[in-house]
Every structure is written in structure tokens, then in C-alpha cells.
N, C-alpha and C positions, 0 to 999 in steps of 0.2 A: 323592298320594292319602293322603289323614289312614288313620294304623291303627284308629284307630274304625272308619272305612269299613270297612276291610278288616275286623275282627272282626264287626261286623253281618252281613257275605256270607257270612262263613264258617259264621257261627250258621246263617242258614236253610239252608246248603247242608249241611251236618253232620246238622240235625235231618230232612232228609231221606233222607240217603243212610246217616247213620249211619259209626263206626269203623269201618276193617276189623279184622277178627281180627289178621291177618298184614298187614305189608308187601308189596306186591306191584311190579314193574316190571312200568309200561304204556308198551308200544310204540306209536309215534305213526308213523303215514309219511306224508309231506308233500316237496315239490317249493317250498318258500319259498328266497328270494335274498334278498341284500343285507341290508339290517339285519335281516331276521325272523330270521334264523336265527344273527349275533350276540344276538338278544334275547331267544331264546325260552327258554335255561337261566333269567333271569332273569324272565319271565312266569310260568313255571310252578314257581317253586320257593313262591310263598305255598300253592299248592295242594298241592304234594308234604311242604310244613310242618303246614298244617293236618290232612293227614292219613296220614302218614307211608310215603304209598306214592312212587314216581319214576317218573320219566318218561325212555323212552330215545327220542330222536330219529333215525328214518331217512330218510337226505336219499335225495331222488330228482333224475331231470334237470332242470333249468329245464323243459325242454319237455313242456306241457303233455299234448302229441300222445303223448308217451315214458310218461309219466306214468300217462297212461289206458291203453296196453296194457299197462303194467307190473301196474295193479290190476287187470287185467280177469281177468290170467292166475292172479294171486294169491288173487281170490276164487271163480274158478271151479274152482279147485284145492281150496275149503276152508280155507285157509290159514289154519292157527289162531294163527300167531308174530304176526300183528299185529291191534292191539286198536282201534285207532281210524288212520281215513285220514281227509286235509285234502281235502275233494273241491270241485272244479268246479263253480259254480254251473249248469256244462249237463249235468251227470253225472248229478242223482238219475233221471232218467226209465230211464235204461241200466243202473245198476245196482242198483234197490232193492229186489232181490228176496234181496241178500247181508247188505243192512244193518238192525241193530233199529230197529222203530216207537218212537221218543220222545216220540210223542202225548204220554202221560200223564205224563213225567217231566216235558217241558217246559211244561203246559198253565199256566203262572203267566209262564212267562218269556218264552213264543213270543208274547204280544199285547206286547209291549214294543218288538217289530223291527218293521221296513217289514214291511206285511201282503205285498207283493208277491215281497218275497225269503222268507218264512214257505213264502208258495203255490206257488214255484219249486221249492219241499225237500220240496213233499208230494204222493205219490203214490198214490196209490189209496185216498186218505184217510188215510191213513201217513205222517208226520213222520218223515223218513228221515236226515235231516241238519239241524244248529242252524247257524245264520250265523255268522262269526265276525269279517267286516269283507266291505261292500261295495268295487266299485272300478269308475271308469269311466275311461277318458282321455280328458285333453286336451292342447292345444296348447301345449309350451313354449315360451317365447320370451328372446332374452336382450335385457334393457329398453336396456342399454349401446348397444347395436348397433344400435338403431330407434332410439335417438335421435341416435347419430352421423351416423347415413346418411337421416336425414329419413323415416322409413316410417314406415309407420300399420301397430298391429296389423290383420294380415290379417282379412278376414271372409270371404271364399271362397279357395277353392284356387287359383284364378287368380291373386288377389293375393299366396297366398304362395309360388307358383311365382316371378314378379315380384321381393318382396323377397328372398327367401332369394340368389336370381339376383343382385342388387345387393350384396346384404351380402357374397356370399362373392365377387365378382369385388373389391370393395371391399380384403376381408380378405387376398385370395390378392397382390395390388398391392403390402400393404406389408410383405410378407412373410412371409405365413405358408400356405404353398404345402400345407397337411393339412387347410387348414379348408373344411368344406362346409357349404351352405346348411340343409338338412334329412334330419334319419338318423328313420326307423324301422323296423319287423319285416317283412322281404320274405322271409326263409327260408320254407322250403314246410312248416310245421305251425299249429297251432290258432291261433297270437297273426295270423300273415296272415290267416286268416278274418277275425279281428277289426279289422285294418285295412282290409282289402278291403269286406266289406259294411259300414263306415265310408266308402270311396268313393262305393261303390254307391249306399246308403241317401240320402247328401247329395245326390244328382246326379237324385233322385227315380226309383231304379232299383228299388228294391223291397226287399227282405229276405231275398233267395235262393229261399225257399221261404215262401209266405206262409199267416200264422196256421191258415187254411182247408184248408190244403194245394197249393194251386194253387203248381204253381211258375213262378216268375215270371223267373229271371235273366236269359232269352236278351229281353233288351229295348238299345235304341238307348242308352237315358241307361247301363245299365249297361257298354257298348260305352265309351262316351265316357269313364266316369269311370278302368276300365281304360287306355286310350291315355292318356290323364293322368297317371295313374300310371308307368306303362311311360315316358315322355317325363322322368323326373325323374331315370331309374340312367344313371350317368355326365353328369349335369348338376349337377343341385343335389343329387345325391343318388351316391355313392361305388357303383360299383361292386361292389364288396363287401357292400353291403345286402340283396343277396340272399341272403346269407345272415346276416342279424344278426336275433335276439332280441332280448328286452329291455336285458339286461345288455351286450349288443356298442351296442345305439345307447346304452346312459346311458352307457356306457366314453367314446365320443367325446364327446357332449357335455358332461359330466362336467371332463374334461379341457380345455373352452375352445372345441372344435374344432367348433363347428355352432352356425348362428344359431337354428333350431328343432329343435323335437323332437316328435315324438307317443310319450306313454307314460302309464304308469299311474301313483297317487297317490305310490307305494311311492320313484320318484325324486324328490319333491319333498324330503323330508326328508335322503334325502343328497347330494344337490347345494349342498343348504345348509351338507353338514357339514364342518369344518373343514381336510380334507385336498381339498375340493373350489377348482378354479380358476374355479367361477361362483357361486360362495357370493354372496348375493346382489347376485346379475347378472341376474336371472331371473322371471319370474310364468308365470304357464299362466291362459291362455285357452280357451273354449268351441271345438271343432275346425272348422275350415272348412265351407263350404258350399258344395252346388256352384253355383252362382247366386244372381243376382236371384230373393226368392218361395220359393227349397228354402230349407228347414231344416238343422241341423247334427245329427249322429247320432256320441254313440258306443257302444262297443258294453260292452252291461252286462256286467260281471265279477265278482268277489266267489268269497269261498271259504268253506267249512261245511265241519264237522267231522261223521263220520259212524262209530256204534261197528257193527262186524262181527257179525255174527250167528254167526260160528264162535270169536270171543274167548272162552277158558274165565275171563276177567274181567272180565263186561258190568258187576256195578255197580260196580267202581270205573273203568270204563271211562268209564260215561254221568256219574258224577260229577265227570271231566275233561273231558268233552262240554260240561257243563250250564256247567263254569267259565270254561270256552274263548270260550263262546256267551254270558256274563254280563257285567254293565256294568264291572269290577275289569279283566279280563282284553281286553275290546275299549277301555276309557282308556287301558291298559298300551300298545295296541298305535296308537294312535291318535297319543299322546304320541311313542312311541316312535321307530315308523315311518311313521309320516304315513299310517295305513292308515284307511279311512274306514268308520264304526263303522255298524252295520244298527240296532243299538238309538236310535229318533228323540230321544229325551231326549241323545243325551250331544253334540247339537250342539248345544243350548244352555248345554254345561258349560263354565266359565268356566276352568276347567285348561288344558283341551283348543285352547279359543282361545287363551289367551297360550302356548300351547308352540308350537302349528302352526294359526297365523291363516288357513291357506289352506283349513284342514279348514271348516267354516263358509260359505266362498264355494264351495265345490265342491258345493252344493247346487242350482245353473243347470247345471254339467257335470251331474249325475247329471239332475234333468230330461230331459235331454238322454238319455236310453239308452236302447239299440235294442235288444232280445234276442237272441242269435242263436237259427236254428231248431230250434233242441232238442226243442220239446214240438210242434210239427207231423207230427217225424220221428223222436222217441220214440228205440226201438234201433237205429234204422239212422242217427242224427246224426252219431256217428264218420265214419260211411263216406261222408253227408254231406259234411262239411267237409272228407274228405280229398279228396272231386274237386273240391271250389271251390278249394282252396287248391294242389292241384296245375293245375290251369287258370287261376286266376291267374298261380301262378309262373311260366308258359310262356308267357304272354304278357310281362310284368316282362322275361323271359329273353330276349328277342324269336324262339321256336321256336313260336309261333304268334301270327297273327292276334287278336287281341283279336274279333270275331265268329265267327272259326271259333271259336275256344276255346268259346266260350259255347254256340254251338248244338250242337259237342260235349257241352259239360255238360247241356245241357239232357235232349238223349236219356239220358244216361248216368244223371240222376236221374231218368227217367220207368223207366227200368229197374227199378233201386231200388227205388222207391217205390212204382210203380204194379205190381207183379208179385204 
């Protein structure tokens, strides 16, 4: 990025927010992995130059699930130590009654993002949270390996139940007795949701809980696409999957050990990177589908910055918001960590395509994205996703039936919901 750039940003951002008097540390808390968080002293330091405040970073768990009760308990406590939280694209409907309205801070900047992720972060007509990079997953695959063993990239599940099946009995033959066909997130928190109503949705099961409210899970295709699943742990898929996140499936494939993968943008960039053994071995494709006629579903992600309403330093707070959420700071990140920018301009950025070519094609994935049901089931989505994702797991686990589990779920969110 030319320092022209950078000096233009920083002019209109200065003229708006202005010096501060004093230097200040602003506390950031965020759940970012892998390169974000080797990255982020260096994203945020144009901004801690331009204006002489810093920035302390507090890591939280990967898990998302951890994540949310950790802020839940933080802001419903008042908690005034921290100034600004990385939040969830399914979070603003649960907590935006803790975070400032940025209407008016960001009313220049907010028409610049996808209107759709804008309309995800506003609540009650309150701009509660700025975008700071979309995310959807898709389907890794290693190109090495489909060409050795004659496969076609899969287009349904079926298919790549099939090759992963071939590639790793192929793989395990000439010695390499740790390799398996397909790793992704089976542990019982939020990213299984995300895989799970990726089954579902493909297999024409529905969206768990649809737009209207009507819940819909306890259906035959949703049946099926669980047994499908459940039919992959200790086959093409490691036993130990039930309990892996993102960073336990990029750890294996990472390392050589899995012909697929489902995951988020964030491993494309370091799979490529030079201590990587699949450095380019590798493309991602649009995720399975579950037949002839269904469509492929993944499920939308993306993360937004949101300033506390009990920070006793909201404007230099919202002036890291506005930076975070601006086209300097989603390049940065984009470049960096293969994170996929909300701002529609910087996919025609010509930077951006020669660092990470794949950013650009991930515009058919992102089509591709299914909400989870956040805005049908508003504050009770946590509680949501925590019985889909524990009735998944139990079926995965094989301690229930994949139809009991679900007509159990089904009462258990009519409880919920309907109460």
C-alpha cells in the first residue's frame, strides 16, 4: 500500500475524530488464530502512529462458543477494562443493547460494505458493529492427489466420501499410515453448527430454524445428511475429529496428512506459507452438495468490531472501529491473512489479487452462504445452536440415532422458542 494511501486515510480519519489530548491504551478483545494475530501489532500500528494512542490485544479461546459467554459475562457485568470486542457476525441481535450506535460515525463508510453484512450489524435501526472482513468455507483439496489417483474434483458428498476413500487407502498403501481422507470441526461448539447446517442445508434439509420462524430440522433429508456424516468418523475421517476445531483440522492437513479439508479463507494463506508441507499442493472449491438438483451451502461468517458502551474511551475507541472497518486495515488484512474484505471495491484491487489470487475467486463460495439462524431466534440463538450442536455431536458420537436426536431437538426448540 503507497504511503500516499495511507496519508489520504488518515487525513479524513483525523479530520473527523480529531487528536486526542493524551495518549490513551485501547483494549481490544478478540478470539483471532493463526496469522491474525501474528499480524495484528503490525495492522494497527499505522493507526496507533497517526495518533498516538495503542492498542493492547486480549486473546480469547478459538472457540467461538467460549468466546460468547466470556463477552456475555463481561458486558453484563459493565465491564469497563475493555474498549472495543471483535464480535460474531451472529452476535449483534444478543448483544446490542451493551454496544454504541455507529450510525452516524460510520454513515460515509457503512455504504462502501456488502449492504448485507451492513444489515446483519444493525439492530433496532442501530449500527452496532462495522465489518472488518467477511468469511465463508469451502472445500480444500490437494490437486497432487486427484491427479495421482485419477479423481475429479467432487461435486456432492457422495463423491467425496468415494475419493477421500481412494486417495487415503491409496496414501495409507505406500506408507503413510496418519494420513486421512477428510478432517473438519466435529467438537460440540458454534464452528459444528457451521458444518452441520452445511450438511443439512445441501442435502435440502432446511436452515434449522427458518427465516419465519418455523422450525424445520426434524425432516428425512436432515436425517440423511447427519448419517452421512456420522458414517465418515473412523473412516475417511480420524476419530479424533470430534473433537477438532479449526486449527486441529488445518494442524493435519497443514502438515500433508488429509486429501480434503473444509475450512475458512484464514487457512488458505498459510497453507501456502513456507513452513507449510502443501504449499502449493492445494485449491478450494465450492462445498459439496448433497445431490443431483440440491445446491451447495456454506455457512456465512465474518467478524465486526463493536465499541462498549461502558468504555470510558469511546472516541478513540470508535476511531479504531472506523480503522479496523476502513479499506487500509481490511487490504492489510486481506494481503495478509487471506481474510476476505466486506468492502465490494477492494475485490477489484489489483494488490490484493497478485498477493492472494484465490481472494477474487471466492466470490462463487461467498454466493454460496447460508446464515445461520440468528435473526429468527434473536437472544435465545446461543441456546439455539447449543442443542443443534450438542445433537449433532451425539449422533457423530454414535449415542444417538440420528432421528431420535432430531425429533429430540425439535421439541427441545419448540420449548425454547415457542414458550
Amino acid at each position: 500500500m503507497s504511503h500516499g494511501y495511507r496519508a489520504t486515510a488518515f487525513a479524513a480519519m483525523m479530520a473527523v475524530f480529531g487528536a486526542p489530548v493524551a495518549a490513551e491504551e485501547i483494549t481490544y478483545v478478540s478470539g483471532a488464530v493463526g496469522a491474525a494475530v501474528e499480524n495484528f501489532a503490525a495492522l494497527v500500528k499505522p493507526w496507533e502512529e497517526a495518533t498516538g494512542n495503542t492498542v493492547k490485544l486480549v486473546p480469547m479461546p478459538a472457540s467461538t462458543t467460549d468466546q460468547f459467554g466470556q463477552y456475555r459475562l463481561w458486558l453484563a457485568a459493565g465491564n469497563g477494562d475493555i474498549d472495543l470486542y471483535q464480535t460474531d457476525v451472529i452476535w449483534a441481535p444478543q448483544l446490542a443493547d451493551h454496544f454504541v450506535d455507529l450510525t452516524e460515525a460510520a454513515k460515509d463508510l457503512a455504504p462502501t460494505h456488502f449492504p448485507s453484512i451492513i444489515e446483519s450489524q444493525t439492530v433496532d435501526g442501530k449500527l452496532v458493529a462495522l465489518p472488518i472482513f467477511t468469511d465463508a468455507p469451502a472445500l480444500y483439496y490437494r490437486k497432487d492427489l486427484l491427479e495421482k489417483y485419477g479423481v475429479a474434483v467432487p461435486k456432492t458428498w457422495a463423491e467425496l466420501t468415494a475419493a477421500a476413500q481412494k486417495i487415503q487407502d491409496g496414501e495409507r498403501a505406500a506408507g503413510k499410515g496418519d494420513f486421512w481422507g477428510f478432517v473438519w470441526q466435529g467438537n460440540a461448539y458454534e464452528g459444528l453448527t457451521c458444518d452441520a447446517l452445511e450438511w443439512v442445508k445441501s442435502h435440502g434439509g432446511g436452515q434449522i430454524v427458518e427465516p419465519d420462524g418455523t422450525i424445520s430440522i426434524n425432516n428425512p433429508q436432515a436425517v440423511a445428511a447427519l448419517e452421512q456424516a456420522k458414517a465418515w468418523v473412523g473412516t475417511i475421517s480420524p476419530e479424533g475429529v470430534l473433537s477438532y476445531q479449526e486449527e486441529e483440522s488445518r494442524g493435519v492437513w497443514q502438515t500433508g496428512n488429509a486429501a480434503f479439508m473444509r475450512n475458512w479463507p484464514y487457512a488458505y494463506g498459510l497453507g501456502n506459507g513456507d513452513d507449510s508441507a502443501v504449499k502449493g499442493l492445494f485449491d478450494v472449491t465450492t462445498l459439496p452438495t448433497g445431490g443431483e438438483g440440491m445446491s451447495s451451502a456454506a455457512t456465512l461468517g465474518g467478524w465486526n468490531v463493536a465499541v462498549s458502551k461502558y468504555s470510558t474511551k469511546q472516541e478513540a475507541a470508535i476511531s479504531l472501529a472506523m480503522y479496523l472497518a476502513g479499506p487500509e486495515a481490511q487490504k492489510n488484512r486481506a494481503i495478509n491473512e487471506s481474510s476476505l474484505p466486506t468492502i465490494v471495491a477492494l475485490y477489484d484491487d489489483a494488490d490484493i489479487a497478485t498477493a492472494q489470487p484465490i481472494i477474487p475467486r471466492w466470490k462463487d463460495v461467498f454466493l454460496q452462504a447460508v446464515p445461520r439462524p440468528s435473526a429468527p431466534t434473536r437472544g435465545d440463538y446461543n441456546e439455539v445452536s447449543t442443542l443443534f450442536f450438542t445433537a449433532v455431536h451425539s449422533v457423530l458420537s454414535g449415542s444417538t440415532p440420528a432421528a431420535d436426536a432430531l425429533a429430540a431437538l425439535e421439541g427441545d426448540l419448540e420449548d425454547l422458542l415457542q414458550k
